[in-house]
N, C-alpha and C positions, 0 to 999 in steps of 0.2 A: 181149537180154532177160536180166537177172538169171536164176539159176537154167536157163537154158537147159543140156542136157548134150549130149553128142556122142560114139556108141563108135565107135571101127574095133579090127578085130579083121584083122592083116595077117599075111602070109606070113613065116618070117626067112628073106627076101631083100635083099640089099644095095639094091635098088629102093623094094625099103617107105621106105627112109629121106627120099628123095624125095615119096612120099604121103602119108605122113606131116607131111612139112615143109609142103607145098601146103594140105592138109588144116584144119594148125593155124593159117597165115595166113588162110584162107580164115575159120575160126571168130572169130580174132583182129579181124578187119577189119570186120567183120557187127558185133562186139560191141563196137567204137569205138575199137580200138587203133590209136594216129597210126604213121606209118611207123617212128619210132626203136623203137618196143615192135616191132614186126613184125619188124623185123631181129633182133633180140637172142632172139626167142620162138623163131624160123627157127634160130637158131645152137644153141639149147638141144636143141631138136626135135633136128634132125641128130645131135648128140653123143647123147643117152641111146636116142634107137633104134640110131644103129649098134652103140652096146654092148650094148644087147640081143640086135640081129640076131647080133653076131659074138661078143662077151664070152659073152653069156647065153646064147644059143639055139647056139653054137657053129655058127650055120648049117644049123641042121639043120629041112630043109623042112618036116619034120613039127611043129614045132613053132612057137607061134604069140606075135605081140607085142599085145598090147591095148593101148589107148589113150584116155582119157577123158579129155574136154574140159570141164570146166565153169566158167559166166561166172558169178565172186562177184561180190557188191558190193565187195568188194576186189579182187580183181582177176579174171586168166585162173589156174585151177588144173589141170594139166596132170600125170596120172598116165599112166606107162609101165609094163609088166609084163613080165616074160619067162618064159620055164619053164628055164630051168639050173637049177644047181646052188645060187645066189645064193654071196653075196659079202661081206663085211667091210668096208665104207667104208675105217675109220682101219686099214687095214693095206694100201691103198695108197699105194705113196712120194709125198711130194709133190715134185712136178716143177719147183718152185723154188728147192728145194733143193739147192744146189751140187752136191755126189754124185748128184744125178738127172738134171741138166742132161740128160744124152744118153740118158735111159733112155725108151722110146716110150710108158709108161703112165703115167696121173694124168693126162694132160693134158685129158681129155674131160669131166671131175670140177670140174678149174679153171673150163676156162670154161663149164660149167652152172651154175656160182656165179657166174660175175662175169656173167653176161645176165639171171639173174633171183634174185627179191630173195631167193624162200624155196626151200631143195634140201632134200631128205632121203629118204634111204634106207634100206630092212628089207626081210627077208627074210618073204615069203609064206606061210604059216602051211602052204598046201600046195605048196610046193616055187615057187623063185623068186625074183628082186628084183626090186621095186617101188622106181622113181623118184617122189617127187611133186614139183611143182614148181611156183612161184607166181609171175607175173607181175605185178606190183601195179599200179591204175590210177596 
């Protein structure tokens, strides 16, 4: 159903990233996504909570990851939240870059862009980074 929304409000546990992914096929599939969108949505999910759980929330139980599902008429729109410290997009390396090759960060960044059509990040007015991110029918 157009306009249908969806929160979860999870623990930063390395676990969430799992109910989270379950969560968002679960919404994705109700809302007509064929298996290729499911996989790609599944890959997205995973990379931007665990960088919330572990980037953002530094893992710390007390603090929490939200999650909002909502089905546009363009597509699945899929916002992530964390409570850290928030973060600078372009002053992550990018990880295709020769001198990055072997470096273990950007990589999570990559492929939340190449799975879905629209990414973009900001810093939460009261402390935090916000993923948003767009699955297109």
């Amino acid at each position: 159903m157009i306009g249908e929304i969806k929160e979860l409000n999870l623990p930063s546990l390395l676990e969430s990233v799992d109910q989270a992914a379950s969560e968002a096929e679960n919404f994705a599939r109700q809302n007509g996504f064929d298996d290729s969108a499911l996989s790609a949505i599944d890959m997205a999910m995973r990379e931007a909570v665990a960088n919330a759980v572990k980037h953002g929330n530094k893992l710390d139980e007390s603090k929490r990851v939200e999650i909002v599902f909502i089905n546009l008429q363009k597509g699945l729109e899929i916002t992530i939240r964390d409570f850290g410290k928030g973060f600078d997009v372009d002053e992550v390396p990018d990880p295709t870059n020769p001198e990055n090759l072997l470096k273990a960060n950007g990589r999570g960044i990559l492929f939340m862009r190449a799975f879905m059509e629209e990414v973009e990040w900001s810093n939460h007015e009261t402390g935090g980074t916000v993923v948003k991110m767009c699955k297109l029918r």
